[in-house]
C-alpha positions in Angstrom: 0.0 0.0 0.0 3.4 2.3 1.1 4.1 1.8 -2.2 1.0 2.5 -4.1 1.0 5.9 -2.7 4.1 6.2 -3.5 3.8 5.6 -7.2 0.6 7.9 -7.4 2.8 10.8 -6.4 5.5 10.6 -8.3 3.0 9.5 -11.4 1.0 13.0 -10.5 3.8 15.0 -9.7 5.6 14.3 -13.2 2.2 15.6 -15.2 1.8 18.6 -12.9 5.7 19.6 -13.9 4.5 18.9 -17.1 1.4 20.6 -17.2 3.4 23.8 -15.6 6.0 23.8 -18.2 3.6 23.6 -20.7 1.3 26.3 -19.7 4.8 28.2 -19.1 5.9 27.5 -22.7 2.9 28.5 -24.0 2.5 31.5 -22.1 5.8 32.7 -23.0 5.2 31.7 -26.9 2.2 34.4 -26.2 4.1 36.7 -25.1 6.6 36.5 -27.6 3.6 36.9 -30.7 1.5 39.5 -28.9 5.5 42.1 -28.9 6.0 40.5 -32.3 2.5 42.0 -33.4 2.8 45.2 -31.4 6.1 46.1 -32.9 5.2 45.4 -36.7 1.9 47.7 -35.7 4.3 50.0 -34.3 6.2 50.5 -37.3 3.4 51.2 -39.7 2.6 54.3 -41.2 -1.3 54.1 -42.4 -2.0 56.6 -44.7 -5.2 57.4 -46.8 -5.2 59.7 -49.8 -6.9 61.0 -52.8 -8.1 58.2 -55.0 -6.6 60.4 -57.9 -2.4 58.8 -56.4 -3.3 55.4 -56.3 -0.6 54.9 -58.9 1.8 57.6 -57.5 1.4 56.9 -54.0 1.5 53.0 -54.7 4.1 52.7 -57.4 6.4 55.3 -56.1 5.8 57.1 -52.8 5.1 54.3 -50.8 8.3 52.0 -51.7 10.7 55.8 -51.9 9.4 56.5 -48.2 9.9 52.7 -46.9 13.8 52.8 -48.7 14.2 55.9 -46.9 12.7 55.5 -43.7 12.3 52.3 -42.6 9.1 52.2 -41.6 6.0 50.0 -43.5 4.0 52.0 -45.6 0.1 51.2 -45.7 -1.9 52.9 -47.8 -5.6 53.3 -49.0 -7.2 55.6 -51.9 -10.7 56.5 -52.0 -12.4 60.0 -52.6 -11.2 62.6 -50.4 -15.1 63.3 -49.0 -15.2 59.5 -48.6 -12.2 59.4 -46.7 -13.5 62.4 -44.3 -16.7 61.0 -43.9 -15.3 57.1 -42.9 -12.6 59.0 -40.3 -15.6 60.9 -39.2 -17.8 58.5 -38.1 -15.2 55.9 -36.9 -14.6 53.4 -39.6 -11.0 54.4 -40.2 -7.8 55.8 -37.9 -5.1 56.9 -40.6 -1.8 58.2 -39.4 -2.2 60.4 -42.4 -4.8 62.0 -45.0 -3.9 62.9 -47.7 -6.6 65.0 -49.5 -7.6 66.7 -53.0 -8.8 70.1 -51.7 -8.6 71.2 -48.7 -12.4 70.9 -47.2 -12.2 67.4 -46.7 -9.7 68.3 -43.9 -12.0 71.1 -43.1 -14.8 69.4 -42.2 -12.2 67.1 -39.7 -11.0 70.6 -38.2 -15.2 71.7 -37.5 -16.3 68.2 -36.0 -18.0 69.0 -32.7 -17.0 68.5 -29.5 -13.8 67.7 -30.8 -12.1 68.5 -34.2 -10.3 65.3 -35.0 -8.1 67.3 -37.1 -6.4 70.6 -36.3 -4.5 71.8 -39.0 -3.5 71.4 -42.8 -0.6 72.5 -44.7 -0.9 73.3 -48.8 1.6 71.1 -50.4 0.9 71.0 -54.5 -1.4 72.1 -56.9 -3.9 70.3 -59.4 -5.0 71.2 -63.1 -8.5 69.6 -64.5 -8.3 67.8 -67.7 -10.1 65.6 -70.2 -8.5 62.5 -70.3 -9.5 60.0 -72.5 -9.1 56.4 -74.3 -7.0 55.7 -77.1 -9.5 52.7 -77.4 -12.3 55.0 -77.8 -14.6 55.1 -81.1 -14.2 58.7 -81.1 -10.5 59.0 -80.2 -10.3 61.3 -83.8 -12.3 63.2 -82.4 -10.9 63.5 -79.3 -7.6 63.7 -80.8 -8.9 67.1 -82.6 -9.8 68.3 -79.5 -6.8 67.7 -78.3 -5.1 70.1 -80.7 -7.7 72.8 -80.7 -9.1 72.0 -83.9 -12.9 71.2 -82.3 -14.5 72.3 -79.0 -14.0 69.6 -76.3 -17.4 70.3 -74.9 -18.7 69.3 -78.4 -17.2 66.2 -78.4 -18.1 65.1 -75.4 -21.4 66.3 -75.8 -22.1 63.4 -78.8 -24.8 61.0 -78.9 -23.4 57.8 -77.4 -20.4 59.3 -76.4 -19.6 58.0 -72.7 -18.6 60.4 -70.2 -17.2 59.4 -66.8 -17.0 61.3 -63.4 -17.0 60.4 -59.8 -19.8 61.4 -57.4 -19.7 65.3 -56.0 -21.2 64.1 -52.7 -17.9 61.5 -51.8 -15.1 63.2 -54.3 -13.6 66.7 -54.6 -13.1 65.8 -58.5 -16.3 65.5 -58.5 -17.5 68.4 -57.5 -14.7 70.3 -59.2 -15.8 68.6 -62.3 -19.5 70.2 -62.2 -17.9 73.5 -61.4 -15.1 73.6 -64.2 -18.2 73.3 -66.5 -19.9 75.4 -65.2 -17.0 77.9 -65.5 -17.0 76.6 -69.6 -20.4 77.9 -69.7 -19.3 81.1 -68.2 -16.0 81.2 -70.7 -17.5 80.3 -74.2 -20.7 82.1 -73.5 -22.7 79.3 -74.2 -25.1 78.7 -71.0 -26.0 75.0 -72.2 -21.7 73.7 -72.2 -22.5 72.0 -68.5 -26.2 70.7 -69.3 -25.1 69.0 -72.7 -21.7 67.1 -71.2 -23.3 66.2 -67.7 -27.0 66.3 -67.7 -28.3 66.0 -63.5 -25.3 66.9 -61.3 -25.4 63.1 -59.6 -26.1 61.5 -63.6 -26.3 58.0 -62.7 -25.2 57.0 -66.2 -21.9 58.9 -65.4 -20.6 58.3 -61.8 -18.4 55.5 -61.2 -16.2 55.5 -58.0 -13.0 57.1 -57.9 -11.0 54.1 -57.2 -12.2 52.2 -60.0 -13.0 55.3 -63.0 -9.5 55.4 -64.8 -9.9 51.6 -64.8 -13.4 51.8 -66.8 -11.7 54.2 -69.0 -9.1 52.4 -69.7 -10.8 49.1 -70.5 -12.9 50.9 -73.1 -16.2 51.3 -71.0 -15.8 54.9 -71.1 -14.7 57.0 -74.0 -13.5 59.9 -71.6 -13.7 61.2 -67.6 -12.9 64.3 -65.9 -9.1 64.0 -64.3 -6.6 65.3 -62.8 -3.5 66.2 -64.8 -1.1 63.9 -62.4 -3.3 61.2 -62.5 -3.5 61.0 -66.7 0.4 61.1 -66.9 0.8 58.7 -63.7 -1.6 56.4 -66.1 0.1 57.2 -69.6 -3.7 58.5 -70.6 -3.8 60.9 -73.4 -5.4 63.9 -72.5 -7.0 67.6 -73.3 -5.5 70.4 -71.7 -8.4 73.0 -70.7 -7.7 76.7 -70.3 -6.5 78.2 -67.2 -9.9 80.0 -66.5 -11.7 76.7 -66.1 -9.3 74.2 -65.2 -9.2 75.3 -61.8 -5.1 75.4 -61.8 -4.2 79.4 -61.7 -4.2 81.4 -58.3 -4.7 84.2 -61.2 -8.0 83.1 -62.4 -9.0 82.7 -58.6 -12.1 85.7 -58.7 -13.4 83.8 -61.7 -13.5 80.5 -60.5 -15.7 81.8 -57.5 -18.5 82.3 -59.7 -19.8 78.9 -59.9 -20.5 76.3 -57.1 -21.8 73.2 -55.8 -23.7 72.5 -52.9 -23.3 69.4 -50.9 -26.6 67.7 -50.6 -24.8 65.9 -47.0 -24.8 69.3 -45.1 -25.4 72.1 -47.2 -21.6 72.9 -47.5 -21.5 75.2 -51.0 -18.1 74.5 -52.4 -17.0 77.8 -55.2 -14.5 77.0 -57.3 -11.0 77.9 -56.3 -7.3 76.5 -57.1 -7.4 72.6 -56.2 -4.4 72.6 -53.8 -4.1 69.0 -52.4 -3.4 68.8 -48.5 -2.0 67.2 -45.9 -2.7 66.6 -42.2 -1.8 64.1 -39.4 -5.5 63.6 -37.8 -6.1 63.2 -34.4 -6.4 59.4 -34.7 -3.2 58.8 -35.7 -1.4 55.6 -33.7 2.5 56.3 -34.9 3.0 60.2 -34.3 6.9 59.4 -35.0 6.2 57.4 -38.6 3.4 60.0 -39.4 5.5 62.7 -38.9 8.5 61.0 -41.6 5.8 60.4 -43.7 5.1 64.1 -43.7 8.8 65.0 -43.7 8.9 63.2 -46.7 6.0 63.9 -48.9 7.3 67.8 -48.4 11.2 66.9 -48.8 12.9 67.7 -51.9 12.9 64.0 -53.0 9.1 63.6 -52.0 7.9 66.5 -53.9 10.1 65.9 -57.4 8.4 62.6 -57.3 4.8 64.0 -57.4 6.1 67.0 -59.5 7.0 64.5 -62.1 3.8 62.9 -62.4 2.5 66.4 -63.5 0.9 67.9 -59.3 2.7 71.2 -59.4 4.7 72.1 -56.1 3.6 75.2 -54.3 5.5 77.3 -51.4 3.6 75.1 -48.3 0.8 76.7 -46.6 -1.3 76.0 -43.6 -4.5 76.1 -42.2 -5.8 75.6 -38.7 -4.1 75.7 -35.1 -1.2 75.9 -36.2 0.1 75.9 -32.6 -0.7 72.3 -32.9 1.7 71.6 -36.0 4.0 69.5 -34.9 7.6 70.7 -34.6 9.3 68.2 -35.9 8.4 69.0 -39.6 12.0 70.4 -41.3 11.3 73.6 -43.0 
């Protein structure tokens, strides 16, 4: 019986060193994966941007800024009202934003109680074009446009021709689009430019989203959209070069632009036309201040801006807007 007993404890007291060990292994294995996870989190830079640098940001920035850095770039393009909204009510916590125009940011810096964004700073400037498909039944046409030997609002303006534009209520180009034809009516004098290209402000038959609309374009669906001058040469799209009173590119023109607007249907915001100068901010949901801040550094450093300059967004001297008490001092001049 002495040595039953025995034998039970030694039996029990082997499996409850081996049940410790294990649950200490295991524990420590934990431990290890949860710091693993922290520390890739930790070295990620989430940024969301304009749905216009997809390509840039993708093919270029991203990589340029993880070579130069070291930190993980993570990026996401979608329409820069989109991206406001989706920040706004919680679905998303960049590190940065990245926006066409500066009233997405905006509407970040009014949100009550607390803006979750405080400031902006100017970085480059945008030009409106016509870009269009070389697949196109009427590339001639659009060709002749192209060289100023028919109107561009005349060519668009066909029966069957297929016009592409992304919706006003979730894209800056969007709304920019309705007021550079607006502006064309203005220009050429000729009140029914903006009715005959576009029809309805929110034309069904016309809005695609702005992630996916060069796409359609360039797998023939569309004959021609409303872009951005960066985003036709990032794509290799040929396209039509409008003139500085309507293409929303020339601090110049800025008095005339004013005359025509938009309204947002989402709160009554009326956007007028002015220069499209694309901004930057770090919101106030940002995770890695230190990574956000090198991605800023960057995007503004001589190296950052050639690279957007040579995909055709014009570099400005920076500007802010905001607190800008609240801009962090880290940011080289």
């Amino acid at each position: 019986m002495t040595n039953y007993i025995a034998n039970f404890k030694h039996k029990h007291g082997l499996i409850l060193i081996i049940f410790v060990w294990i649950f200490f292994v295991f524990t420590i294995n934990e431990f290890l994966i949860v710091n693993a996870t922290t520390a890739t989190s930790t070295n990620e830079v989430f940024v969301m941007y304009a749905g216009s640098l997809v390509k840039i940001f993708e093919d270029m920035v991203g990589p340029a800024f993880e070579n130069k850095s070291g930190y993980t770039y993570v990026g996401e393009g979608k329409g820069s009202v989109q991206v406001s909204n989706l920040i706004r009510d919680g679905f998303r916590t960049p590190d940065v934003f990245v926006s066409a125009g500066t009233i997405p940011i905006v509407r970040l810096m009014n949100t009550n109680p607390t803006p979750i964004a405080d400031w902006l700073l100017e970085f480059g400037s945008a030009e409106i074009v016509i870009a269009y498909s070389q697949n196109s039944p009427h590339y001639s046409d659009l060709e002749k446009a192209r060289k100023g030997e028919v109107p561009w609002y005349d060519v668009i303006s066909q029966e069957g021709f297929k016009f592409g534009r992304t919706d006003p209520e979730l894209d800056p180009k969007g709304y920019y689009g309705i007021i550079t034809a607006e502006l064309a009516n203005i220009y050429y004098n000729d009140s029914s430019i903006k009715d005959r290209m576009l029809g309805d402000d929110r034309n069904p038959k016309q809005i695609f989203p702005e992630e996916t609309l060069k796409t359609v374009l360039e797998t023939g669906q569309l004959d021609s959209i409303v872009a951005y001058k960066h985003e036709a040469i990032s794509r290799g799209l040929p396209y039509i070069t409008l003139p500085d009173e309507i293409n929303l590119s020339n601090p110049k023109f800025s008095n005339f632009y004013k005359q025509a607007n938009y309204t947002l249907e989402s709160d009554q915001r009326v956007i007028y036309g002015e220069p499209v100068y694309f901004s930057i901010t770090i919101p106030n949901t940002v995770k890695n201040l230190d990574g956000a801040i090198s991605f800023v550094n960057f995007i503004l450093s001589k190296n950052g801006s050639h690279l957007i300059e040579n995909q055709g967004l014009n570099r400005i001297n920076i500007t802010s807007e905001g607190d800008v008490d609240k801009i962090p001092l880290d940011f080289k001049p």
